[in-house]
C-alpha positions in Angstrom: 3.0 -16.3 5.4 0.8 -18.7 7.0 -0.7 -21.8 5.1 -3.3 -21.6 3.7 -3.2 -17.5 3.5 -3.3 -15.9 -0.2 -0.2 -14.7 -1.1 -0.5 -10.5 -1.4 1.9 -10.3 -4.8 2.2 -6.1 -4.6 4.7 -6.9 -1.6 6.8 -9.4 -3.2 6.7 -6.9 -6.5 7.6 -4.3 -4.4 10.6 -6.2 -2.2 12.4 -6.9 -6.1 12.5 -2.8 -6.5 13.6 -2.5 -3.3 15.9 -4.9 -3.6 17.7 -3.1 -7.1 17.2 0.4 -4.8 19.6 -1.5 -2.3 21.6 -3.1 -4.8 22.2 1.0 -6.4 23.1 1.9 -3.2 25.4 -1.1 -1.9 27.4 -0.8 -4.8 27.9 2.7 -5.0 29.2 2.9 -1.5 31.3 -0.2 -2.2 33.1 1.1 -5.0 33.0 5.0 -3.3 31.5 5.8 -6.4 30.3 9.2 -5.7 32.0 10.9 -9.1 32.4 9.4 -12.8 29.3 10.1 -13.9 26.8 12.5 -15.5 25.0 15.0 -13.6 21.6 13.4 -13.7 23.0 10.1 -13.2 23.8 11.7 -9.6 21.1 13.1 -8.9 18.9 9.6 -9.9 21.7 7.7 -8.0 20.8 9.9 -4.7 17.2 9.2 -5.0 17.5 5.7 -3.4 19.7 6.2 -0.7 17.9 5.3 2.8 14.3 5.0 0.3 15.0 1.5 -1.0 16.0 0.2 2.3 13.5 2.3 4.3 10.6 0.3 1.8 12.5 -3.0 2.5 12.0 -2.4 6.3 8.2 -1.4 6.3 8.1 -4.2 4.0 9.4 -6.6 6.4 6.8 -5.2 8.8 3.2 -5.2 6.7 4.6 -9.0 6.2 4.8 -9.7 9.7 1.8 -8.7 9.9 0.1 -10.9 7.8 1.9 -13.9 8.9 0.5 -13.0 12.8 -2.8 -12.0 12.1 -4.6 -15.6 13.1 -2.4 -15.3 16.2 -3.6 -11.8 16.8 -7.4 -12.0 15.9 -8.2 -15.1 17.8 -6.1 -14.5 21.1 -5.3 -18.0 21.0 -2.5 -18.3 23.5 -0.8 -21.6 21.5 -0.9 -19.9 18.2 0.4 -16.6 19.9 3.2 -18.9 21.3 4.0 -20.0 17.9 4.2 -17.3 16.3 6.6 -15.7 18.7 8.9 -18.7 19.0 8.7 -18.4 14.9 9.6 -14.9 15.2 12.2 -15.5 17.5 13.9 -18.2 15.4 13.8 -16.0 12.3 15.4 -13.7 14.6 18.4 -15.5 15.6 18.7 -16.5 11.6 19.3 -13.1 10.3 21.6 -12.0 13.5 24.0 -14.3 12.8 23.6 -13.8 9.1 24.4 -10.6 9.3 27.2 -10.6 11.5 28.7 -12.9 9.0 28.4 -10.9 6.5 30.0 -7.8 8.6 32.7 -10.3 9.9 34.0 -11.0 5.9 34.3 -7.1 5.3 30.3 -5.8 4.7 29.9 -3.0 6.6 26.7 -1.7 5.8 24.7 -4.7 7.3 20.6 -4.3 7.4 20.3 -8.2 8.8 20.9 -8.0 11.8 19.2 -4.9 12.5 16.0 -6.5 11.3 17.1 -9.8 14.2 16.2 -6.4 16.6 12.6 -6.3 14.4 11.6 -9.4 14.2 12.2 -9.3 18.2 10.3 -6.3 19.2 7.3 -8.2 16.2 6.9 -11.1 18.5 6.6 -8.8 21.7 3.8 -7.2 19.7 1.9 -9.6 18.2 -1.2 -8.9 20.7 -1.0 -5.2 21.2 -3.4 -2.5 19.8 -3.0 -0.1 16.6 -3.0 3.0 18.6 -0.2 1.1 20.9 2.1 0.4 17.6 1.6 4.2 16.9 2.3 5.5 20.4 5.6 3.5 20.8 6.4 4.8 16.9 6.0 8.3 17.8 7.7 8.3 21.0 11.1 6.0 19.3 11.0 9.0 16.5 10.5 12.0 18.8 13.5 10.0 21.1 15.7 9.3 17.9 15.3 13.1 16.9 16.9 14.0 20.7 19.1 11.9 20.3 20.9 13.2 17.7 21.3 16.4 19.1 22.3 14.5 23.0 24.8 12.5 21.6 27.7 12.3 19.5 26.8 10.6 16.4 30.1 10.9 14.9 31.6 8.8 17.7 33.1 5.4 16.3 33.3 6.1 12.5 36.0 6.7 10.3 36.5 10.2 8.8 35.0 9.0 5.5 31.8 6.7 7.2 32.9 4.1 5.3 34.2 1.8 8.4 33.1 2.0 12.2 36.6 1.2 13.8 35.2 -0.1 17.2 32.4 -2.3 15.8 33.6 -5.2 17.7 33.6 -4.2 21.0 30.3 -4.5 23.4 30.2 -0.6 23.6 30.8 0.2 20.0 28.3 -2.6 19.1 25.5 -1.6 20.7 26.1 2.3 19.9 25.8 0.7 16.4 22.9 -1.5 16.3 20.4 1.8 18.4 22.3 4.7 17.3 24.2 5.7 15.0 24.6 2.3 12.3 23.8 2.0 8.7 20.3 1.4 10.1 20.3 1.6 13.8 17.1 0.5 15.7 16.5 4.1 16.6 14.9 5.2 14.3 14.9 2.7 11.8 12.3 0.4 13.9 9.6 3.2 13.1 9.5 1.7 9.4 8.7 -1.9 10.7 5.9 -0.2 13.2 4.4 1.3 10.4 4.8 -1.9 8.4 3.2 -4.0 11.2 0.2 -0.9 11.6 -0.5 -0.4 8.0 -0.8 -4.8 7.7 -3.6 -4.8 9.6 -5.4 -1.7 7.8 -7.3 -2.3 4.6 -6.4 0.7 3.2 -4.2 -1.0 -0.2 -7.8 -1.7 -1.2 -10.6 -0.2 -3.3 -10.7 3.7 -3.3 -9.1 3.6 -0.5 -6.1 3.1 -2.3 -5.8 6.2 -4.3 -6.9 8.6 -1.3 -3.4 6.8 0.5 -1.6 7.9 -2.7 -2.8 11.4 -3.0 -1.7 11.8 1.1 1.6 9.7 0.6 2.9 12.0 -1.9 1.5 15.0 -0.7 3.2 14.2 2.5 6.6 13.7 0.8 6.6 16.5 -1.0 5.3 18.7 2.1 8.1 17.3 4.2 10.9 18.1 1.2 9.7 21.5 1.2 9.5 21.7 5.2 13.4 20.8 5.3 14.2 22.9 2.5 12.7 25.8 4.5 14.5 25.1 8.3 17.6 24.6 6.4 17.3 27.7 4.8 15.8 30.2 7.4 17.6 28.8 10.3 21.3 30.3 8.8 20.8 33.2 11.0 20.6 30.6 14.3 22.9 27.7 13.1 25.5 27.4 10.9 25.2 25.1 7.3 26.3 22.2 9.1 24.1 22.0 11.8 20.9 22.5 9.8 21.7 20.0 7.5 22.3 18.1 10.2 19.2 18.6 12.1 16.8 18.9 9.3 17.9 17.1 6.1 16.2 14.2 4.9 19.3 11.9 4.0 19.6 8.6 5.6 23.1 9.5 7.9 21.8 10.6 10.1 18.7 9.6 9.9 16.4 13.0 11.0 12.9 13.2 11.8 12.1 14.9 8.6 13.9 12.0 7.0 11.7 9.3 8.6 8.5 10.8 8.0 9.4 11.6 4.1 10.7 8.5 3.7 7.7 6.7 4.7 5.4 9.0 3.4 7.8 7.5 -0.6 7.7 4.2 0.6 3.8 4.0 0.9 3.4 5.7 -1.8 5.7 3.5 -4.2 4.2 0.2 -2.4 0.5 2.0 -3.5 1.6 2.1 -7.1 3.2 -1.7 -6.5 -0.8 -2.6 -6.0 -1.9 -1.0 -9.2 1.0 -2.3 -11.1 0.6 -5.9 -10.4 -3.3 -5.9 -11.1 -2.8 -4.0 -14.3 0.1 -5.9 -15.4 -1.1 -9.3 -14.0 0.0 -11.7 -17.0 3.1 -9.5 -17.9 6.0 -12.2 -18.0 8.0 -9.4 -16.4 5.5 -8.4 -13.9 5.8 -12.3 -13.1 9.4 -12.6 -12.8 10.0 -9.5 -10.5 7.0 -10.8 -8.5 9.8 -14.3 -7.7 12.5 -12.0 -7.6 11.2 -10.3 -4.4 10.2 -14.0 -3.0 13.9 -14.7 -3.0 15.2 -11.0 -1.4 16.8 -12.4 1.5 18.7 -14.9 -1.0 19.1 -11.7 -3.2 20.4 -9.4 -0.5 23.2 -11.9 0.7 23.9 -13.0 -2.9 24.9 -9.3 -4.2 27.1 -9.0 -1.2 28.8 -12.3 -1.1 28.7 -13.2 -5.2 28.4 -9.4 -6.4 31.3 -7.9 -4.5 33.3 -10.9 -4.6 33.4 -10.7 -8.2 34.4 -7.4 -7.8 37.0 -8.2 -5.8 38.3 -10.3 -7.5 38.5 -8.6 -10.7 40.5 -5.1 -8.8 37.3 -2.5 -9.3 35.9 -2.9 -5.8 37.0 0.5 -4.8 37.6 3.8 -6.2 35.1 3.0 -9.0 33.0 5.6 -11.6 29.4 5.9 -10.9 28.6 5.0 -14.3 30.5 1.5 -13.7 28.3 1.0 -10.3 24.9 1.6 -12.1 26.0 -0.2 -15.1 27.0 -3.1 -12.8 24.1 -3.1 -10.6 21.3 -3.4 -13.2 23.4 -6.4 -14.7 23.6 -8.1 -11.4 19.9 -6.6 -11.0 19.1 -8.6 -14.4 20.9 -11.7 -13.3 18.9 -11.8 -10.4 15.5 -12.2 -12.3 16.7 -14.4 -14.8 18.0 -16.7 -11.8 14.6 -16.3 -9.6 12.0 -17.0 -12.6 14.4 -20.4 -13.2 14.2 -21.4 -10.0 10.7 -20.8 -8.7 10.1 -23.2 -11.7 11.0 -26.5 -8.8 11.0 -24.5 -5.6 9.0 -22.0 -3.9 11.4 -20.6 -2.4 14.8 -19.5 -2.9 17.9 -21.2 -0.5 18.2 -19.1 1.8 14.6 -18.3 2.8 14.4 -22.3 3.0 17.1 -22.3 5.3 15.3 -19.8 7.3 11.9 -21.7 7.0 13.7 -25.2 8.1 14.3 -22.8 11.5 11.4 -20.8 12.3 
């Protein structure tokens, strides 16, 4: 965010949930913790997986957003400049970050995906709305094809817990636009979105609850739409290949499953708005509100300091459910206490100030 530009709080409240969504998720496939717990404990486990992320993405984008709109409203060719050289600093940041972190054993990376992002942001600082939407619409109608072109099996593991030719310029690229944890097709529709929906002013007024009402009507239209062509297509294709074409799971990462996760991530960053007015002088409200201004600290601190422990204690893998939820809402918990300490000297956590020293 630019200088001198108010700080819009509903984000940052709503990067700290994303952040324990990712957190839920990162642990549970650490410890392949799919078992060991109770029957709605699965069922609330499965509700984040590709949502939290997904909101962390369009996140990253409506942020983006706001930190280029001078750039974009005036035209100004310097500031423009700036702005992408920022971008593109930022960029090389979280590449390497995040090939760091997949160099000492994380697999399931989102960094430097977003290094991809932030690139594509600073080519479109200047273009227009319906652009954003036209390039969005033609990435998710080519993602969808591609999944039925091309093998998206290629380069994992049986299990999709390693991707055995990561290192190599081929399997490397198939990764970052394919078939990744969060490959840049389709995954860069989220940060489109996120860089569309900054420069709306639809989080405001009654404006707000008519976004809602559509958001969640969307969601629950698109559940029922995949429910349906999973169902009525057995005649056509076997179980497999409707789940595989029409599910709205993360891996891989459908149509249906990028429209429906949108549609929950708007909808949650909607009710983000409400709960931070409403809840303004909470103490809580305040310290999830510095949580989410540290999320790129948080993010590489529950991989490096949260596994590690982990490690080092022998329950990294083959862990109950139970143990991974229980886990990650203490590390969750940990993470607040530390960001409402330190936001009491600095305002911002180490890594974003590492970033900040760069772009």
């Amino acid at each position: 965010m630019k200088k001198g530009q108010p700080r819009i709080l509903a984000l940052d409240y709503a990067r700290a949930w994303a952040i324990f969504g990712m957190i839920m998720v990162n642990y549970k496939l650490a410890m392949q913790a799919e078992q060991g717990g109770a029957a709605w404990l699965l069922k609330a486990a499965a509700l984040f997986e590709g949502r939290a992320s997904a909101l962390f993405v369009l996140l990253a984008g409506f942020g983006v957003s706001l930190m280029t709109m001078k750039a974009r409203s005036s035209l100004d060719q310097e500031l423009v400049r700036q702005s992408r050289n920022s971008l593109y600093r930022r960029a090389a940041f979280l590449f390497m970050s995040g090939l760091l972190l997949m160099a000492t054993g994380w697999n399931a990376d989102i960094l430097h995906y977003y290094a991809v992002f932030m690139l594509t942001a600073g080519l479109l600082i200047t273009v227009r709305d319906k652009t954003l939407i036209r390039l969005l619409v033609i990435l998710l109608i080519g993602s969808q094809a591609g999944l039925v072109w091309f093998d998206y099996n290629k380069g994992w593991d049986l299990g999709f817990h390693r991707y055995e030719d990561f290192w190599t310029l081929s399997g490397f690229a198939r990764n970052l636009f394919f078939n990744g944890f969060h490959p840049v097709s389709p995954w860069l529709c989220f940060f489109l979105l996120g860089l569309w929906l900054g420069r709306k002013p639809w989080f405001k007024g009654n404006r707000r609850l008519k976004l809602l009402l559509y958001s969640v009507s969307g969601a629950v239209l698109l559940e029922l739409i995949s429910y349906a062509l999973i169902r009525w297509s057995a005649p056509i294709l076997d179980s497999d290949a409707a789940h595989y074409l029409f599910m709205t799971k993360p891996m891989p990462p459908t149509l249906l499953y990028v429209l429906s996760a949108a549609c929950t991530g708007i909808a949650f960053l909607v009710c983000c708005f409400y709960a931070t007015e409403k809840w303004a002088a909470s103490r809580w409200t305040k310290w999830l509100i510095h949580t989410g201004q540290l999320s790129l600290t948080h993010y590489i601190g529950h991989v490096w300091l949260g596994l590690g422990l982990l490690e080092m204690a022998g329950r990294l893998e083959n862990g109950s459910l139970s143990f991974a939820v229980l886990y990650g809402c203490g590390y969750f918990i940990a993470a607040v206490v530390f960001s409402a300490l330190w936001r009491r000297w600095l305002p911002r956590g180490p890594i974003e100030l590492m970033m900040r020293k760069i772009g």
